[in-house]
N, C-alpha and C positions, 0 to 999 in steps of 0.2 A: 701764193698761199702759204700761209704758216706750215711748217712740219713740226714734229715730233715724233723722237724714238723711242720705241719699249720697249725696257729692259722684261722681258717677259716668260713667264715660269710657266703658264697654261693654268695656274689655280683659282683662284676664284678673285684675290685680292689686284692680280695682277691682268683678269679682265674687267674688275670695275673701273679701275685705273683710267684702261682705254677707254672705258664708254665715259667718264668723267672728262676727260678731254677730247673726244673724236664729238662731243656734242655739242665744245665752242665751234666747230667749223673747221676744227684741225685735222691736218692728215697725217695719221697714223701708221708707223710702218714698226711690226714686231720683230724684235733678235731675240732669238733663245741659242742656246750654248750646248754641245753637247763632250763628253769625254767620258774615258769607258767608267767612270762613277756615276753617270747620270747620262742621261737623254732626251731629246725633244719631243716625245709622243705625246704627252700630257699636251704640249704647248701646241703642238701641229694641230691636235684633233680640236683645242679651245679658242684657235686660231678662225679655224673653219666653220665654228659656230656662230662666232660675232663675227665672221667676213673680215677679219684681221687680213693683212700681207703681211707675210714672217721670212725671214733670213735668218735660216740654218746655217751656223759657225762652230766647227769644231776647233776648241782651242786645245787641245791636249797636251801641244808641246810647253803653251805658257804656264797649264795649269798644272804640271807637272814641279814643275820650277818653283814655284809658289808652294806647292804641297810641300816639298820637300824641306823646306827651310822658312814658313810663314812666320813675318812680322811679329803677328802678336797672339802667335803659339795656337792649339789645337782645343776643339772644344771637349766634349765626355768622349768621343773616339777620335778620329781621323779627321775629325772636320773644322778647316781652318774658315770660320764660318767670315768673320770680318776680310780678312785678307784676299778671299774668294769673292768677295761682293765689291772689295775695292777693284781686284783685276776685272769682273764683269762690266763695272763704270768705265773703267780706263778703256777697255777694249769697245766700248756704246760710246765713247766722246768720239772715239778716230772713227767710228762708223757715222756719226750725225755729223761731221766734216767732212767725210766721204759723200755724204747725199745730199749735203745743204741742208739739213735740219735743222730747229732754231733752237730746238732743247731733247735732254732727254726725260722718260720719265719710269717711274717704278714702283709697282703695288706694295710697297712697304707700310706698313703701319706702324706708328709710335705706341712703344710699349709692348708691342705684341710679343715679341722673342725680346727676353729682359736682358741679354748676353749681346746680342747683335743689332737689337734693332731700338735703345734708349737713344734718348737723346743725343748723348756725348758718342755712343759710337755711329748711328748716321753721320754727325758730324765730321768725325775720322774719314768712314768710309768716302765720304763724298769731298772731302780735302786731299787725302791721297789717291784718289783717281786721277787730279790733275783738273778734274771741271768740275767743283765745288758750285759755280755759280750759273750751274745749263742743267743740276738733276733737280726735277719737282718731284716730290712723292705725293701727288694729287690727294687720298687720301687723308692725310694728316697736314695739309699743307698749311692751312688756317692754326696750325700749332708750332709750326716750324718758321722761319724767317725767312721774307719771300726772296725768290730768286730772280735773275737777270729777267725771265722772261714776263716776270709779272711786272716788274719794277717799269718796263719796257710797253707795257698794256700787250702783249702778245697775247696775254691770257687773263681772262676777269678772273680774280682772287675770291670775289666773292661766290663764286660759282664752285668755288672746292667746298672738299671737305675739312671735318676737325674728328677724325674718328683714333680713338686711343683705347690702346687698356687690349687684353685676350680674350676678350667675349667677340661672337661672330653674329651675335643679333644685327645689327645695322648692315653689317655685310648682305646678308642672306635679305633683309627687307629692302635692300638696294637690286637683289639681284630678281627680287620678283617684280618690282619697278620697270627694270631693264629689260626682262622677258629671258631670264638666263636661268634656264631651267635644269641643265647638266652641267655639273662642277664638280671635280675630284676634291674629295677632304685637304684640310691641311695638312702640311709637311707632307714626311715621305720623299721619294725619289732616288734619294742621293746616299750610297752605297758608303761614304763616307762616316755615316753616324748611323750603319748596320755594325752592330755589335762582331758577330762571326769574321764578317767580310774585315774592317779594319785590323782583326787578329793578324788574318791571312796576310793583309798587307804588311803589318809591321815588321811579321816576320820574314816574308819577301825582302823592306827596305835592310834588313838587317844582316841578310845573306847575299846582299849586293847582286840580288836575282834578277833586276830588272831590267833584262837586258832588251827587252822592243817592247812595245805595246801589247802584244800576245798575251805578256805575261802577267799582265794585268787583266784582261779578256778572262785567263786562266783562274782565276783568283774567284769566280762565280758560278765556276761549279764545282762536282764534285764531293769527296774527301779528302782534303791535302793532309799528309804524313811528312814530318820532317825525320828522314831516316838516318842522315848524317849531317855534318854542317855545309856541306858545297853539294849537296843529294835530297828532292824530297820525291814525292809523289804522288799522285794524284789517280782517287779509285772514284771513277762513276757511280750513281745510286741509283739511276734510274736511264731509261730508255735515252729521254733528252736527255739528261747530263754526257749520257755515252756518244751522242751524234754530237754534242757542243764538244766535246773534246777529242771526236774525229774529227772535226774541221777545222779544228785550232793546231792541230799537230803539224809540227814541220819536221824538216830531213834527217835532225840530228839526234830527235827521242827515241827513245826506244816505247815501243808498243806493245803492252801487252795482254792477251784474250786468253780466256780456257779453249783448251780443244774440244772435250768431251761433254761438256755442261754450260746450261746459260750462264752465264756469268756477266762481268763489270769489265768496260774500257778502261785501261790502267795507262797511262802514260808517265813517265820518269824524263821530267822535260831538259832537253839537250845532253840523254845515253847516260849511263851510268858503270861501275865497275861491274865485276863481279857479283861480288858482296851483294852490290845495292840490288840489282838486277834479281838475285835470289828473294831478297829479301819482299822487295815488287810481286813474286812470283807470288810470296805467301800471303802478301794483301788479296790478290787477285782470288786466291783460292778460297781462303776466308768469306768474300763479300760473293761468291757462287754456291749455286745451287753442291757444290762436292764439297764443300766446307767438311761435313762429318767425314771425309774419306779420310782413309789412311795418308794417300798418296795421289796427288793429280799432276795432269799433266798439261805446263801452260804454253803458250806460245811466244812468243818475245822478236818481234819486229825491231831492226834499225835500217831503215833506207831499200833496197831488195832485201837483205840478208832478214833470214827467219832459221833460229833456234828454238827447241824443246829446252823445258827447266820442269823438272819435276820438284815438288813443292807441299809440304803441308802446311795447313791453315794456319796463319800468325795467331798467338793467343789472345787474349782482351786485354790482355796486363800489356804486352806490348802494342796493341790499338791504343789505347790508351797512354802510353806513355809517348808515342809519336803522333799521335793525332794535333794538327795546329787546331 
């Protein structure tokens, strides 16, 4: 039996895809991708509704690598959008030689994203993945030049589509065809081309902060404060923020809570001096319920050891002047 793979997001474009091709009689198996900028919820729960099989792949370590120094540069924030779709091919050609698959395929539509998805950059993309002549993008494929497996009759050509352009009419009257009635919006997802979050990061790459995985984990919640160039810190806003960064904390932060008043989980990630610690102290007391006091008193965790810092409320002039 014929195989094919899919490259697949969970969105809408990327289950018609499959039901466009799982209707010649081919057997479909989904990969989605996940690393701490994104994740595979979308694609698990859209998986489950068209009875997709999906393999969960975290690539972090490659997508790292790629982030840090992409080809052909970064789009309005952090998001290496072509170089990240070449690495998702690359990494779908060694999995369809891993299962014996005969192609892979991908909800892409031409024209639809005028940066990543024109003509000339599928072509890129699908050239430097390495298997330029096994990616069909079913959807627009009748616009694009057919590939090995049509050339080969594995798949009728004329049974694709030719869908172009950023309107989602044909989409949406494909999906009531198909009986696909729940589908998250476009875009979205990818932490990458979140405005705030790319700040965090840059300033992270910049201060040579990124010392494990954590510390990217860290970068989603919170308040991040750059209080010196090798020092920042990070003040909880809410309930969850405060439990996401109690369970992100390892041995060598220091930790810090109000004694006397609700307040904000504060962590200063991998311990800090003095200075900084103080300074921590009057984040801490600022984003609590004692803020108006004269004087509170905070708590300050490193490893067993626990210290008092007593502390008044940082001004707004300086929130604002450290706030990333």
């Amino acid at each position: 039996m014929i195989k094919a793979i899919a490259l697949f997001s969970g969105g809408l474009d990327s289950m018609l895809a499959v039901k466009v091709i799982s209707l010649q009689n081919i057997a479909v198996i989904g990969l989605a991708f996940e690393t701490p900028f994104f994740n595979a919820k979308k694609a698990q729960a859209a998986a489950r509704q068209i009875n997709l099989p999906l393999l969960v792949d975290n690539i972090t370590t490659e997508h790292l690598i790629m982030l840090k120094n992409p080809r052909y540069g970064y789009g309005k924030n952090i998001n290496p959008c072509i170089d990240c779709h070449t690495l998702m091919l690359n990494i779908a050609g060694k999995k369809m030689e891993e299962t014996g698959a005969d192609f892979i395929i991908t909800g892409e539509v031409l024209g639809q994203r005028p940066m990543s998805q024109g003509k000339q950059s599928l072509f890129v993309v699908a050239r430097n993945s390495g298997y330029a002549d096994y990616i069909l993008r079913p959807l627009s494929a009748k616009l694009l030049e057919p590939v090995k497996a049509e050339r080969e009759g594995k798949i009728d050509r004329t049974r694709l589509l030719a869908i172009s352009g950023r309107g989602r009419k044909e989409q949406i009257q494909l999906a009531a065809a198909y009986g696909i009635k729940d589908y998250a919006p476009p875009a979205g997802g990818c932490l990458l081309t979140d405005v705030m979050f790319t700040r965090r990061l840059r300033d992270l790459f910049a201060h040579n902060e990124d010392k494990n995985i954590r510390d990217y984990e860290l970068l989603k919640y919170g308040r991040h404060f750059r209080i010196s160039d090798n020092c920042k810190t990070i003040v909880g806003r809410n309930k969850s923020d405060n439990d996401a960064l109690q369970s992100l904390t390892e041995k060598g932060d220091n930790v810090l809570y109000m004694a006397d008043f609700p307040g904000p989980q504060v962590i200063v990630p991998y311990g800090g001096n003095e200075s900084v610690l103080q300074t921590a102290a009057s984040l801490c007391v600022r984003y609590s319920d004692a803020r108006n006091e004269l004087q509170a008193k905070v708590l300050c965790r490193k490893g067993e050891a626990l210290e008092e810092i007593f502390a008044t409320a940082a001004t707004n002039y300086d929130c604002e002047k450290w706030i990333i």
